[in-house]
C-alpha positions as CSV (number, residue, x, y, z in Angstrom):
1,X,87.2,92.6,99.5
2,X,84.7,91.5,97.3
3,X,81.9,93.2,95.9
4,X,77.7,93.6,96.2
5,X,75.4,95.1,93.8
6,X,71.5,94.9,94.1
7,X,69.0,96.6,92.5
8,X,64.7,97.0,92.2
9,X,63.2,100.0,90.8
10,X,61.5,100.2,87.5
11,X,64.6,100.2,85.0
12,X,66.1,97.0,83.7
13,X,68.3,95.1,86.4
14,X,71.4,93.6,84.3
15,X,73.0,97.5,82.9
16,X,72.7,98.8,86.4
17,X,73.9,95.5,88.0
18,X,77.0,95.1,85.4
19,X,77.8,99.1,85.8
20,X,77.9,99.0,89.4
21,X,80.1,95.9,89.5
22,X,82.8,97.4,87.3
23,X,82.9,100.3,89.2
24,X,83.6,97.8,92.2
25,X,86.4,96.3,90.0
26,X,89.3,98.0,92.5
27,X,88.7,96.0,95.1
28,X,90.2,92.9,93.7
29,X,88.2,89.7,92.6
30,X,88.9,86.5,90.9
31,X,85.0,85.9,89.4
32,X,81.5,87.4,89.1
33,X,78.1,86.5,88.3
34,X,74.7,88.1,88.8
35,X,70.9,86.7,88.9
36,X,67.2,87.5,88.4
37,X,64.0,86.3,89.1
38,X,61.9,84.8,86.4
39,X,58.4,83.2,86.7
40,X,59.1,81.9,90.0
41,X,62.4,80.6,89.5
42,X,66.0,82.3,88.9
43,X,68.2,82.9,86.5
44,X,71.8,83.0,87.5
45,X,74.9,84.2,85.6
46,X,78.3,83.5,86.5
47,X,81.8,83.3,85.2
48,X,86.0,82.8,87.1
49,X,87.5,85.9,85.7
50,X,86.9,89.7,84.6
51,X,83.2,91.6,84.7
52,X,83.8,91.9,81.1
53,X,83.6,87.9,80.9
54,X,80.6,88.0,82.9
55,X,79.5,91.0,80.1
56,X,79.9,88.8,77.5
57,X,78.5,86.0,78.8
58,X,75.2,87.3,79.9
59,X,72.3,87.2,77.2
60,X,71.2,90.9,77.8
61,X,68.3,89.9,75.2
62,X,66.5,87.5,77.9
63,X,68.1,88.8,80.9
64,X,65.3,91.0,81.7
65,X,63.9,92.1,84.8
66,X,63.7,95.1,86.9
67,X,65.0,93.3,90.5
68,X,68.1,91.7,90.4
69,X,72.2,90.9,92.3
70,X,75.5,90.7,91.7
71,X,78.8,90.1,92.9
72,X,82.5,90.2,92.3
73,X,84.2,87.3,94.4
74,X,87.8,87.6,96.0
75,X,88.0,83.7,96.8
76,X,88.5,82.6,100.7
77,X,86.6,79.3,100.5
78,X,87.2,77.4,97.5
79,X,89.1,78.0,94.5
80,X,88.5,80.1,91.9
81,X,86.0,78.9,89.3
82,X,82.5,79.3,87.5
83,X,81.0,76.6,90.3
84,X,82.3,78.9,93.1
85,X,81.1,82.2,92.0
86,X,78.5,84.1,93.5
87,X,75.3,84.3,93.2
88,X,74.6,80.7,95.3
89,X,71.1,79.0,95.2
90,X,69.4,77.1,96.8
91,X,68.1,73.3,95.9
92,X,64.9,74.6,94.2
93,X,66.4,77.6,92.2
94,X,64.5,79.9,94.8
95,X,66.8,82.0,97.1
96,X,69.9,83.3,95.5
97,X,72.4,84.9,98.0
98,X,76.0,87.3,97.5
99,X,77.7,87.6,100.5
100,X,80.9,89.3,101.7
101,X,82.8,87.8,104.6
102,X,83.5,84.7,106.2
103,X,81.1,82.1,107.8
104,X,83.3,80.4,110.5
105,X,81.6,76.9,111.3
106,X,80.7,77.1,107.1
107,X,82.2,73.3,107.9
108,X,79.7,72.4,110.5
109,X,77.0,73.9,109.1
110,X,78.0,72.1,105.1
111,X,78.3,68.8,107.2
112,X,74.9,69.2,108.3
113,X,72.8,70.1,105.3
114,X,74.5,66.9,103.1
115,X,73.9,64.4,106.0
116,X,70.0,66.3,105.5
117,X,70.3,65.3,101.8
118,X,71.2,68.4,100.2
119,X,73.9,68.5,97.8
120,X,76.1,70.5,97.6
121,X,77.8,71.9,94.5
122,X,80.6,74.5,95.8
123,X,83.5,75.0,97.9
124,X,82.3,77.6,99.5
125,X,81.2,78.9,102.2
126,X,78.6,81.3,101.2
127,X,75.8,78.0,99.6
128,X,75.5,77.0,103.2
129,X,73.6,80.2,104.0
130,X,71.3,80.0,100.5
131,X,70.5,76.5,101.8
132,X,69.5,77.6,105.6
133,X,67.4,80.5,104.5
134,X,65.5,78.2,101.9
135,X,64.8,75.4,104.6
136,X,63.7,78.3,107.1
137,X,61.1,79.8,104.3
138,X,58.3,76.9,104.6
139,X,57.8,78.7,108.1
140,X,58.3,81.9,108.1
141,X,56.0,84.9,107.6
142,X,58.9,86.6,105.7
143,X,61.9,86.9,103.3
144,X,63.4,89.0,106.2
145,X,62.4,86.7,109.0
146,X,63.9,83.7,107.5
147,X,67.4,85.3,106.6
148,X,67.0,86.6,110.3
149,X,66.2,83.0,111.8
150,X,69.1,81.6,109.6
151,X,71.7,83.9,110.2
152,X,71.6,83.1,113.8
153,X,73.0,80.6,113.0
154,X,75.9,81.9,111.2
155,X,79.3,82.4,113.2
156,X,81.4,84.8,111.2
157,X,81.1,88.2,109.4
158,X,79.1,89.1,106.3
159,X,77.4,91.3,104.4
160,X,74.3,89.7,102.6
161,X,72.0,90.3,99.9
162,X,68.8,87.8,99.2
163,X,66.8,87.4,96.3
164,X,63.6,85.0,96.8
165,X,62.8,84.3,93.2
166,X,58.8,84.2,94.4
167,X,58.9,87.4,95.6
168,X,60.5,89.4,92.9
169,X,59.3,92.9,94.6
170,X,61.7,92.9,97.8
171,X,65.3,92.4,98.9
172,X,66.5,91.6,101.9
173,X,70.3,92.5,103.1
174,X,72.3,92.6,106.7
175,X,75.3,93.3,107.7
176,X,77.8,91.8,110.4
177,X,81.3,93.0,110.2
178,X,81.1,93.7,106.4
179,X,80.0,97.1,104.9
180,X,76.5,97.3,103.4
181,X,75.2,101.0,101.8
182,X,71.5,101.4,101.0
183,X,71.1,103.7,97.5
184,X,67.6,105.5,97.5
185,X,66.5,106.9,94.4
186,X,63.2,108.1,92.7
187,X,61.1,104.8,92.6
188,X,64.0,102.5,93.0
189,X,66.5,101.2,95.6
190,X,69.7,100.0,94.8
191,X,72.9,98.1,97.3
192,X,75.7,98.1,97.3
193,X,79.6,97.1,99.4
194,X,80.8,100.5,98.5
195,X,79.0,103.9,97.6
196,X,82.0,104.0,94.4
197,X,78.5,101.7,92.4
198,X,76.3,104.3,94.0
199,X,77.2,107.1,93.2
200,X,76.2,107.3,89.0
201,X,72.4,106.8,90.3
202,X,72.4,108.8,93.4
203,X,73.7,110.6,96.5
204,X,71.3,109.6,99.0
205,X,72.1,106.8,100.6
206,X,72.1,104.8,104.2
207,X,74.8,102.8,105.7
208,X,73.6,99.7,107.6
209,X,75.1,99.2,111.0
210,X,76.7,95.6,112.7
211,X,73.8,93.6,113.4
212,X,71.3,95.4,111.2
213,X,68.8,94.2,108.5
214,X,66.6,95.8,105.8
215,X,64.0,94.7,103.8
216,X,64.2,97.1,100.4
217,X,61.2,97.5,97.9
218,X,61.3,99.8,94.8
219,X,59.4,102.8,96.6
220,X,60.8,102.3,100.6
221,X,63.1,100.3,102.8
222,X,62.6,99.1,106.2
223,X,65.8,98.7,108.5
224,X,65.7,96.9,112.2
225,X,68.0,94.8,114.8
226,X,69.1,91.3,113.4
227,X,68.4,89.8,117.0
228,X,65.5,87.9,118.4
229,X,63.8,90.8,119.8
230,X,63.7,92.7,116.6
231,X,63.7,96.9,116.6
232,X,63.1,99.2,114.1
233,X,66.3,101.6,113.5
234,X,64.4,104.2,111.1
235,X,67.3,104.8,109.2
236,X,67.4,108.3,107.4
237,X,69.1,108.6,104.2
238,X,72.3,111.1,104.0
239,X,73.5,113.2,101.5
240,X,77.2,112.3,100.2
241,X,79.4,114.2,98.5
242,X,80.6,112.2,95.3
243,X,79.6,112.7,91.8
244,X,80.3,110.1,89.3
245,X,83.1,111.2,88.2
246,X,85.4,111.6,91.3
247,X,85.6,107.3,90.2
248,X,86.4,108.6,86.6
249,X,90.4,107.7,85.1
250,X,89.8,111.3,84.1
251,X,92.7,111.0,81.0
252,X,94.7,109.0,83.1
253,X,95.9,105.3,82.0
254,X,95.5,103.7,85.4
255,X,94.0,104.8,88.7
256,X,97.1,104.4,90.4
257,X,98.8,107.4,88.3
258,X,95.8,109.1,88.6
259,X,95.7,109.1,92.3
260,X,99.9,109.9,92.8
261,X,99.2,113.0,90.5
262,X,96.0,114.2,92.9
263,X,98.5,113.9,96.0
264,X,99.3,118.1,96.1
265,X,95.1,118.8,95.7
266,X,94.5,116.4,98.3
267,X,96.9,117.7,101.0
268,X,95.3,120.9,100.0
269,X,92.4,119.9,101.1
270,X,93.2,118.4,104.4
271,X,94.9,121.4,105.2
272,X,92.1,124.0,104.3
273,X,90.6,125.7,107.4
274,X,93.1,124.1,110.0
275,X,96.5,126.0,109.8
276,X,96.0,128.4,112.5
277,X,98.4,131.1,112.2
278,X,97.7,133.1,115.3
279,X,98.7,131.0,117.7
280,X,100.8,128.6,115.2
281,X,98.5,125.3,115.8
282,X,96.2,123.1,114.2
283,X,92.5,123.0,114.1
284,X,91.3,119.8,114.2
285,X,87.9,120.1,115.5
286,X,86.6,116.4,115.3
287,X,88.5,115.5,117.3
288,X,85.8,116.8,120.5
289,X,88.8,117.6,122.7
290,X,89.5,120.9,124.6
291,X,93.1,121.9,125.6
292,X,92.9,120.4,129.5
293,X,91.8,117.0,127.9
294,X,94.6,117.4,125.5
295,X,97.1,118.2,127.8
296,X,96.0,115.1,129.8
297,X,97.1,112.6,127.3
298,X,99.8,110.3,127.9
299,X,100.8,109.1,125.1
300,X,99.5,107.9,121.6
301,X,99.0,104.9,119.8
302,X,98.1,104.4,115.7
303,X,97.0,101.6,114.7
304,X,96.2,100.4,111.1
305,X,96.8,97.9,108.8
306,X,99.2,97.8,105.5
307,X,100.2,101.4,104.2
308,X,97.9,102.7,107.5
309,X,100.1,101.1,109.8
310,X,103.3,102.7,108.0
311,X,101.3,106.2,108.1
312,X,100.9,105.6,112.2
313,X,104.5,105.2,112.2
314,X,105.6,108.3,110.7
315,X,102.4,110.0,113.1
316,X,104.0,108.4,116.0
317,X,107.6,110.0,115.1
318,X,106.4,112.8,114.7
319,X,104.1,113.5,117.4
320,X,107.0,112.5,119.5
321,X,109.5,115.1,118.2
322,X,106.4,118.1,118.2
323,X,105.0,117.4,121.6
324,X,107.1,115.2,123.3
325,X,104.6,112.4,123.9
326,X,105.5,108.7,123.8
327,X,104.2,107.4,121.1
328,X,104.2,104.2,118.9
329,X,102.7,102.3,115.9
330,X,100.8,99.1,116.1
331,X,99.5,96.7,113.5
332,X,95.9,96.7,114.1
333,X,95.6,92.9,113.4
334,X,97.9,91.9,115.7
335,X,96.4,94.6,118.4
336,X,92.6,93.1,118.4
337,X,94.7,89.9,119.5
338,X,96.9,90.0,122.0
339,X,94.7,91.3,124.8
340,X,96.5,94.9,125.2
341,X,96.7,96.7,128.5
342,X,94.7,99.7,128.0
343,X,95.7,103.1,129.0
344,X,92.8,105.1,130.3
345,X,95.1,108.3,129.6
346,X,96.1,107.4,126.3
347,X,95.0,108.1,122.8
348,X,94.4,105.6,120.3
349,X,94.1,106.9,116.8
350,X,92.5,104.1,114.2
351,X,93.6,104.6,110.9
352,X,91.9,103.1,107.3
353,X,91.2,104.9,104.2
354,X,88.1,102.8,103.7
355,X,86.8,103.2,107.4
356,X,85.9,99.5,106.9
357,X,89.3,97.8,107.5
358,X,87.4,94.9,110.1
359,X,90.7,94.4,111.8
360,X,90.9,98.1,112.9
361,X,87.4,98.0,113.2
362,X,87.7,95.0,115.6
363,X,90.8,96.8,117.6
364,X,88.4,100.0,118.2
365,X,85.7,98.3,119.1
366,X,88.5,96.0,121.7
367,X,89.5,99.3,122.8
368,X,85.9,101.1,124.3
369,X,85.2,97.5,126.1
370,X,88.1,98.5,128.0
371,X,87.9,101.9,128.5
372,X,90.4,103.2,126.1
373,X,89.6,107.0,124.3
374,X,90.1,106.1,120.1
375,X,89.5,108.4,117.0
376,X,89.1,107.6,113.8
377,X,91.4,109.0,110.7
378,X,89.2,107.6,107.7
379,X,88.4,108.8,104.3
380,X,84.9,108.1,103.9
381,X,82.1,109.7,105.8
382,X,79.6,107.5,107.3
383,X,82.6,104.3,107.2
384,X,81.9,101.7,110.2
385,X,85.2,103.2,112.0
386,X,84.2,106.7,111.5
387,X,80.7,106.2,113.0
388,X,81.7,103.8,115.8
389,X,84.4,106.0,117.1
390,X,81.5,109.7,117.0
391,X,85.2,111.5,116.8
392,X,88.4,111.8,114.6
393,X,90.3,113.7,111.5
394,X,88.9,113.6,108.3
395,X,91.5,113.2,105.5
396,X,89.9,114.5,102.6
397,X,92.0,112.7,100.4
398,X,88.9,111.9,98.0
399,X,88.2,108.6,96.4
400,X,90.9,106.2,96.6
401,X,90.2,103.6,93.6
402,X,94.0,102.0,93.6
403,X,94.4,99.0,95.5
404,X,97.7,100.7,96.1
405,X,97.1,103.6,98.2
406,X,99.2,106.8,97.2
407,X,97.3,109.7,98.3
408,X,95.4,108.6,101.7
409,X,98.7,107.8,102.8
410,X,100.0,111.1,102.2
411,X,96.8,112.6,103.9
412,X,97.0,110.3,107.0
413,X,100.8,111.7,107.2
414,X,99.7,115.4,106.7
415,X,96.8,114.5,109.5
416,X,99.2,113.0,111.7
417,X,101.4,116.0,111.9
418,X,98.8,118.5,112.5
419,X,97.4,116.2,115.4
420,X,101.2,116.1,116.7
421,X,101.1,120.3,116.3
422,X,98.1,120.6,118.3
423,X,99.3,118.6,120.9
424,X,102.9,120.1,120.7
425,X,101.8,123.5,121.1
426,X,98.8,122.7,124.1
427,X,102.3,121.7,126.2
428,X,106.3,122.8,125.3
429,X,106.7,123.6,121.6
430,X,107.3,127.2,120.9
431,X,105.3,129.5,119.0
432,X,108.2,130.3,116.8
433,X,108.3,126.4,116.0
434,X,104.8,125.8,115.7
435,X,104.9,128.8,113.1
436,X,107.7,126.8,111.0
437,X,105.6,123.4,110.4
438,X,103.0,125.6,110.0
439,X,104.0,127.1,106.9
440,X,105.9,123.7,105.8
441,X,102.4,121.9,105.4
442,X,101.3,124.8,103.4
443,X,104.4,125.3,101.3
444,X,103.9,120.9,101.4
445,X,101.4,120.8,98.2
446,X,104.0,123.0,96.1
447,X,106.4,120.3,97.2
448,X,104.9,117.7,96.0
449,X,103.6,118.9,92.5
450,X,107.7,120.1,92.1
451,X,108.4,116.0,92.9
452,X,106.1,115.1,90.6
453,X,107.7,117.1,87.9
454,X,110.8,114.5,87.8
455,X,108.8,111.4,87.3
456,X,110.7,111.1,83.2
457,X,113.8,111.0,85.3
458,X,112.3,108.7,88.1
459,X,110.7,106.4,85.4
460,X,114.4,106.3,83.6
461,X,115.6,105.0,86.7
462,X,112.6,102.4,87.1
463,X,113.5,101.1,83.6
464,X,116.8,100.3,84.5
465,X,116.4,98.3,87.6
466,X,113.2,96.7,86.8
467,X,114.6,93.1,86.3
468,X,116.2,93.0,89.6
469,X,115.2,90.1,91.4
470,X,115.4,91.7,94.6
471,X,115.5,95.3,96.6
472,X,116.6,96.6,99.6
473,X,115.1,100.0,101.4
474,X,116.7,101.3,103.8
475,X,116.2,103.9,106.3
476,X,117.1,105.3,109.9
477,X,114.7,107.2,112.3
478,X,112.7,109.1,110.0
479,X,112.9,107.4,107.2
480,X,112.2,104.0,108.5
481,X,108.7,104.1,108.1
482,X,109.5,105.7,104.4
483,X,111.5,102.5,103.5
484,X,108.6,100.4,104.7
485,X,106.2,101.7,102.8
486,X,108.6,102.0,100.0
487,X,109.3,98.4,99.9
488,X,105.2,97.3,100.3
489,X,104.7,99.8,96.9
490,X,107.1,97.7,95.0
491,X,106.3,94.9,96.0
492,X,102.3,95.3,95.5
493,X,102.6,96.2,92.3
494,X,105.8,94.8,90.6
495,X,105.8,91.8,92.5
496,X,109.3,92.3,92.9
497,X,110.6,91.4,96.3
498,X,111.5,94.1,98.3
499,X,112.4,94.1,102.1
500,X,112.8,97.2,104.3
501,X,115.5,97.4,106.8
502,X,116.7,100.1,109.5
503,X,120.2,101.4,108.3
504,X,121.5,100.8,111.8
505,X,120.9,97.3,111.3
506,X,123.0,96.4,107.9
507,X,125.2,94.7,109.6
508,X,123.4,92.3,112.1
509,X,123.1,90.2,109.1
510,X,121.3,91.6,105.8
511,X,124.9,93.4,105.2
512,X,125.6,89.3,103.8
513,X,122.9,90.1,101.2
514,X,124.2,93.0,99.3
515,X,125.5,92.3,95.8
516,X,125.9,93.7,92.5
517,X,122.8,91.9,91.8
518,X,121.2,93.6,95.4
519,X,120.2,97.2,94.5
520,X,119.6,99.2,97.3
521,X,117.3,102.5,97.7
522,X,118.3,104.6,100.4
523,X,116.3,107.3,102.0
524,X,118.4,109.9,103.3
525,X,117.0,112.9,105.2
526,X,119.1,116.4,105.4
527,X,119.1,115.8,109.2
528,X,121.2,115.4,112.4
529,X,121.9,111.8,110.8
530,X,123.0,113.3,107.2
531,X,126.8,111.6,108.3
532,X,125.8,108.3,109.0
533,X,123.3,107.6,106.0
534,X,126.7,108.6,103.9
535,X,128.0,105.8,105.5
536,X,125.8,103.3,105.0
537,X,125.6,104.2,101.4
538,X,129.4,103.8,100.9
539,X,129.3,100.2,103.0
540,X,127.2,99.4,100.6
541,X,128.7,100.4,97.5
542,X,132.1,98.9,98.8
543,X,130.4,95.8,98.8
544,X,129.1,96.1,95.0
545,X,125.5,96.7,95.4
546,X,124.5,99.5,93.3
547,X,122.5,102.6,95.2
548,X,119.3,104.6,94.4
549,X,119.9,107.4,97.3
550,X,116.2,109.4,97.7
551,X,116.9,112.6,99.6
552,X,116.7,116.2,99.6
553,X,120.5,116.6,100.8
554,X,123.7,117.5,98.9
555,X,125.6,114.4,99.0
556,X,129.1,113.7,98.0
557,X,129.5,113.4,94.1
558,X,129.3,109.7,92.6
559,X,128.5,108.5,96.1
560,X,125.4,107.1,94.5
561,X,125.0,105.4,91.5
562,X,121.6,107.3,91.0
563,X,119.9,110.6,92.9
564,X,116.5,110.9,93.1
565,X,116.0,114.8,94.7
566,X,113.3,116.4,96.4
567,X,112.8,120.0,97.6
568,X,113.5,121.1,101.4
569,X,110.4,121.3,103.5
570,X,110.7,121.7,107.7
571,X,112.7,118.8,108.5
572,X,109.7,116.9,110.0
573,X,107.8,116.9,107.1
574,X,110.6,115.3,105.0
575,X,109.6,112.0,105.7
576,X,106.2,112.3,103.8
577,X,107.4,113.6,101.3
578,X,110.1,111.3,100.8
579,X,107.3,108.7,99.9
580,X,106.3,110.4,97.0
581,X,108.9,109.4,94.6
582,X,109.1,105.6,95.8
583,X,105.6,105.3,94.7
584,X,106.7,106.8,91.1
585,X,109.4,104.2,91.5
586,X,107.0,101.2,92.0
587,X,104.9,102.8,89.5
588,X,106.9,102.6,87.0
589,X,108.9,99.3,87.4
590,X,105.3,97.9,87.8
591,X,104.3,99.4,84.2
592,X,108.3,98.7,82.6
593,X,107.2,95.0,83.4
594,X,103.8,94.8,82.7
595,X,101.7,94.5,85.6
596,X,98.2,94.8,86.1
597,X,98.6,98.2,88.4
598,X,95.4,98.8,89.5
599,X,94.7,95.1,90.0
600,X,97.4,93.6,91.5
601,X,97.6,90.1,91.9
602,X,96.3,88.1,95.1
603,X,95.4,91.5,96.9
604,X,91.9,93.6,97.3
605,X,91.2,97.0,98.4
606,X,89.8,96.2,102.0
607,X,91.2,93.1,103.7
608,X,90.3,91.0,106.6
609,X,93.4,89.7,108.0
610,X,92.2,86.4,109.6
């Protein structure tokens, strides 16, 4: 997703402008630019590639001002390139606009300003609106109510920051389907797409809602309804709980590594205050359920998208073993689609580490038109998910930088199981049971520090298969989900293909596939199907294609060509924490050939899959 800066306040605009967008870096982008006003006209900056370029390209000698925006562009409309960067003007050098999102009739609407006799100098989408908010200025009382009268005609989602060059002492942003984050300070006001280029200025700050606008001056900000029949919203600002340095590498080369090594203090942290050792449950308190209304579920459905989707997975497993509740996984973007039959009695549980995912966002919002009950599972307070579903789990996994997500994953997981141990234990699952996942989650940080202990051996074994061409993962019940995810790590950060299949499955066709050129990584549980993962492993090996077995069982000697071990937890945890060393595996095959880890390529932190 790309990313918005804005500031006005008394400091100079361009530092806090070109800070703010390289702390947005993360989320993927392709160019980046920035503009100010200047004696009634503006002055725009923009350059295709890094925030650096854009850095070094900026005159910081002349570049002054104390109002200013910015913006890092992941390209939908339009090619990369200096001519398609954000900021876009207008025809006069007046209005400058960044926008996140996507303006569906941009077409209809580019059509109609050039047979007007504008010209038009980009691909995308985004100078349409610059060009409708200009036009609507020779009437309007207001900045504010000529982006308002333009953006009705907008079809699409955005999130949208205006600068009117001749009036240099306000802002104007809204926000349709794309997040937008108010920063107040002392005498100044600053905007942002994500509170990560907030956070080194201050913690106060006010998320804009769908169909909201605000009109920002140094010393106040004024938020209302986008429609016709304006109201004000009187927004007050909240306190978050971020410092500066939760987005620091803290020592670390990459955020990526940063976040894998953070995994055991973050499970940690979701677990703190909900093991409930009494009466062997959970605690999950958000989730504004007593035990009738528990009980009276009927089954449960995750939805998410990506690594979120693979997280409902293993939730829906095990909430199904704990508490004996159908349950199943669903790709959010597909979901908000196919016009689902709703289930009055069932939960839905809406999983994104952003809270900002639009697709899950859409699916939620697809669910409560029809009745359905959803939570959230989010990892930022005050996300569009989190406040649109008013009930949820928390994960607590911190700051997630990595477009690769390691450690929300793991949270979502941890989550997941103490939703299926509330559940299990408000129907059929023993005390004595409930007891033994109880202390597996909290002997599950240990665990995961121990795996992390092997990453030399884990990165020896990344070295030597890094210039395969292609992997398998494989996986049966449990580990299904695990191979999934496996596969999606190596393949968002190596760019190595990788396809995950169910072991049960080899030989309805990708058996033809395996070669000594093939390898395959097989998760293998110490379960009930210990046996048949064995023999899978030695089909494949008969066949020539060499085996990286991850499991925490004793397996035959030599049966696999190389062991990646992890310690025994209660078997229904093992699937979480088999993940753990296939992102050390992508890690390091990503770093063995180079790659960009924290900035993959072609990908961004929070996607709209449309």
């Amino acid at each position: 997703m790309c990313g918005i800066v804005g500031y006005i306040g008394h400091r100079q605009a361009v530092p806090v402008l070109l800070e703010g967008l390289h702390r947005l870096e993360y989320r993927g982008y392709d160019s980046a630019g920035l503009a100010l006003p200047h004696r009634g006209k503006l002055r725009v900056t923009k350059t295709q590639g890094r925030v650096q370029d854009l850095r070094d390209k900026a005159d910081t000698a002349t570049l002054r001002g104390t109002v200013g925006i910015a913006h890092t562009r992941w390209a939908t409309h339009g090619e990369p390139s200096d001519a398609n960067a954000h900021p876009h003007v207008d025809a006069t050098g007046r209005i400058a606009v960044v926008h996140n999102g996507i303006v569906e009739n941009a077409e209809q609407l580019r059509a109609e300003l050039t047979a007007g006799g504008v010209e038009l100098v980009s691909d995308t989408d985004t100078e349409a609106i610059a060009h409708l908010i200009a036009r609507e200025l020779d009437e309007a009382e207001s900045l504010e109510t000529a982006v308002r009268t333009a953006l009705h005609r907008i079809q699409g989602t955005y999130g949208l920051l205006v600068l009117d060059a001749r009036r240099p002492t306000e802002l104007v942003v809204a926000r349709n389907g794309s997040p937008i984050v108010l920063g107040v300070g002392d005498g100044e006001m600053f905007v942002a797409s994500d509170v990560a280029a907030l956070v080194h200025h201050t913690q106060r700050v006010v998320f804009l809602d769908d169909g909201e606008i605000a009109t920002l001056r140094a010393n106040e900000f004024r938020t209302s309804t986008l429609g016709t029949d304006s109201e004000q919203t009187d927004k007050v600002p909240t306190t978050i709980d971020m410092a500066a340095e939760d987005y620091a590498l803290g020592g670390h080369p990459d955020f990526m590594r940063k976040e894998i090594a953070e995994q055991g203090e973050a499970v940690r942290r979701a677990l703190r205050g909900r093991l409930d050792d009494r009466f062997a449950t959970a605690h999950l308190g958000g989730l504004n359920m007593d035990a009738r209304e528990l009980r009276g579920i009927s089954k449960v459905v995750f939805l998410g998208c990506g690594s979120a989707y693979y997280a409902g997975q293993l939730g829906a497993q095990v909430v199904e073993e704990l508490a004996r509740i159908p349950a199943t996984a669903e790709p959010a973007s597909e979901f908000r689609y196919r016009n689902p039959v709703v289930d009055p009695d069932a939960l839905y549980v809406a999983i994104s580490q952003s809270g900002e995912t639009l697709d899950t966002l859409a699916a939620v919002q697809e669910l409560q038109r029809k009745g359905g009950r959803v939570i959230g599972a989010v990892n930022v307070v005050g996300s569009a998910i989190a406040r649109q579903c008013g009930a949820g789990v928390f994960l607590h996994a911190g700051p997630e930088i990595s477009v690769a997500s390691t450690k929300a994953l793991t949270n979502m997981s941890v989550s997941f199981t103490m939703l299926a141990l509330l559940l299990g234990r408000v129907r059929d699952l023993s005390a004595a049971d409930g007891q033994r996942v109880v202390e597996g989650l909290r002997a599950l940080p240990d665990a995961i520090d121990k795996v992390l202990t092997d990453e030399p051996a884990i990165a020896e074994i990344a070295q030597r298969y890094a210039e395969a061409r292609s992997m398998f993962f494989i996986g049966r019940v449990r580990a299904w989900p695990v191979a999934r995810e496996g596969a999606q790590k190596l393949k968002e950060v190596s760019y190595i293909h990788a396809e995950a299949y169910q072991a049960s499955e080899l030989k309805h066709g990708p058996l033809a596939l395996i070669d000594p050129e093939m390898p395959s990584v097989v998760i293998v549980p110490d379960d009930e199907l210990l046996a048949k993962n064995i023999n899978t492993i030695e089909q494949i090996k008969a066949r020539g294609g060499p085996v990286i077995a991850v499991t925490n069982a004793d397996l035959p000697a030599n049966v696999a060509d190389d062991v990646i071990r992890i310690p025994r937890v209660a078997t229904e945890l093992d699937a979480m924490l088999l993940t753990i060393p296939l992102q050390l595996l992508a890690y390091h095959t990503a770093l063995a050939l180079g790659r960009d880890i924290d900035k993959p390529r072609n990908l961004a932190k929070s996607v709209t899959v449309e």
